[in-house]
Structure formats: C-alpha cells, structure tokens
N, C-alpha and C positions, 0 to 999 in steps of 0.2 A: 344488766344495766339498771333494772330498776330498785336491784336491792342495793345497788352501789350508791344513787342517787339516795335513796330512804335512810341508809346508814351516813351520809354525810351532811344530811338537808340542815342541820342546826350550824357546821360552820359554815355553809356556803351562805346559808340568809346571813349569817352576822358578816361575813365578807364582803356580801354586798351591801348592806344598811352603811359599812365603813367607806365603802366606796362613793355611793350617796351622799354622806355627810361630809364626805373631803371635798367632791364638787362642788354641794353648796357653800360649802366654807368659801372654794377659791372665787367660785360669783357670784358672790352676797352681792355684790355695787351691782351689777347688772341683776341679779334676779328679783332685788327690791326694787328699782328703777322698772322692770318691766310690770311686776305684779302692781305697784302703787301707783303708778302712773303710766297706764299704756298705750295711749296717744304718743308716749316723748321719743319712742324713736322710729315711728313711722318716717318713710323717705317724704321730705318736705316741711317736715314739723319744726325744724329749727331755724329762728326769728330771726332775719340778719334787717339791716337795715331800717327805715319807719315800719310802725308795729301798727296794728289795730290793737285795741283794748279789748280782750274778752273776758278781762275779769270782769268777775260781777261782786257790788260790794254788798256787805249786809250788817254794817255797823254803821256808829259814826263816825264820822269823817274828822278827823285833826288838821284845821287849817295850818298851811307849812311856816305861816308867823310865828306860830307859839311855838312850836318845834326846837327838841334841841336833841343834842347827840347822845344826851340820858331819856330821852321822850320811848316808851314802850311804843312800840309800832306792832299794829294788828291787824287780820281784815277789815277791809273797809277804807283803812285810813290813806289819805293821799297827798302829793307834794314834794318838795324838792326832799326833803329826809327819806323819802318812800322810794326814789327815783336812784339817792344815792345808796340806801340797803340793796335794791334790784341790781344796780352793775358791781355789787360788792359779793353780793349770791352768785353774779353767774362766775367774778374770778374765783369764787371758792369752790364750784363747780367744776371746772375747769379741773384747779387745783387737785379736788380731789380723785378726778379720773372718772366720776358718774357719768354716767348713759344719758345724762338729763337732756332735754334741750335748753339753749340756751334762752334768758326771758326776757320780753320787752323790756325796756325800759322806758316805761309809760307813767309815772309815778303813781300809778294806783295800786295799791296793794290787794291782791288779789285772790283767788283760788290757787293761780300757778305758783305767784310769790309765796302763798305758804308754804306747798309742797313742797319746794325748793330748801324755805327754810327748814321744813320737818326734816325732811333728807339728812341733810346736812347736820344739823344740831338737835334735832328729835323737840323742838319747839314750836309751839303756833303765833310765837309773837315774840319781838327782841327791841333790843336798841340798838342802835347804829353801835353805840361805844362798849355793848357787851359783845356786838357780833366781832368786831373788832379782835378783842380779846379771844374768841374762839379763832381767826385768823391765823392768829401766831402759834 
C-alpha cells in the first residue's frame, strides 16, 4: 500500500490541488464575502427596517447641496446622493447573488458602504452615474 501510494503521490496531489481550485472557482461570491467581511452573514446581521448608523466617517463630509450624480462619493461623505448609492448597492447586491448583508440606508457613507461597494466593483469611491453604468 505504501509503495502504491509513493508511486502515485505526484498525480494524486495535482488531482487534488484541481479539485481545490474548482471549489474555489465555484464560491468565489461566498468565500470573498466570508474572508472580507465576516460579521455579514452571522444570523441577525441583516438590516431590515430603521438602521442605527455604525459607520464611522473619517473624511470630509459633502453637504447633499452640492451634490450631483457626477459628485465622487467616498468615506465620510453624507446625504441624500450617499442614501440613494446605499439602496442602489444593496439592489446590486441582491443582483449579484453575494452573501453580503443588506445596508442601512442611513446616508452616511460608511465602512460597510464601502465594502459593499469594493465587493461589487473593486472601488473605494463612485458616482451615483458611474455606478449606474456598472448596473447595466
């Protein structure tokens, strides 16, 4: 048995390494979802109705006056453009079939709102009118 094993050990490891790499192929969405963010699918983690705010910001803030749907939106910034990217993350969410939990819609743009948007489009900051275009 053991000279069996020592005479086949090269293609059983590459059998298995192909075996490995087809799994993660087929849950790439769920196994970046768990590794990147693994609070999102503990049972209770997804936001239905009023939110608390847990983001925390750490730039500055873009009053929603000046705002327009070419405006780069980034952490920190807050307001109704910030509010309408959030319920436009979670249909794309959705959309795509991520593991994610869904996010307040709390206009502040946040830590979860990025991850959301990294997820999704490998970005840390958008406009409503390019996310858009990744939409379609």
């Amino acid at each position: 048995m053991k000279e069996n094993i020592q005479k086949h050990k090269v293609p059983l490891i590459v059998g298995t390494l192909i075996i490995v790499a087809l799994l993660i192929y087929v849950y790439q969405n769920k196994l970046a979802s768990f590794f990147l963010y693994p609070g999102a699918n503990a049972p209770g983690s997804i936001t239905t109705g009023a939110a608390v705010n847990t983001n925390v910001s750490n730039s500055s803030n873009n009053s929603s006056s000046s705002l327009t749907n070419d405006t780069v939106l980034k952490k920190g910034d807050q307001g109704d453009k910030v509010g309408e990217l959030q319920s436009l993350l979670n249909k794309g969410l959705v959309k795509a079939g991520v593991g994610y939990a869904t996010l307040a819609v709390d206009e502040s743009f946040g830590s979860k709102t990025e991850g959301a948007l990294y997820l999704l489009t490998g970005k840390k900051s958008i406009s409503i009118n390019e996310f858009n275009t990744f939409l379609k």
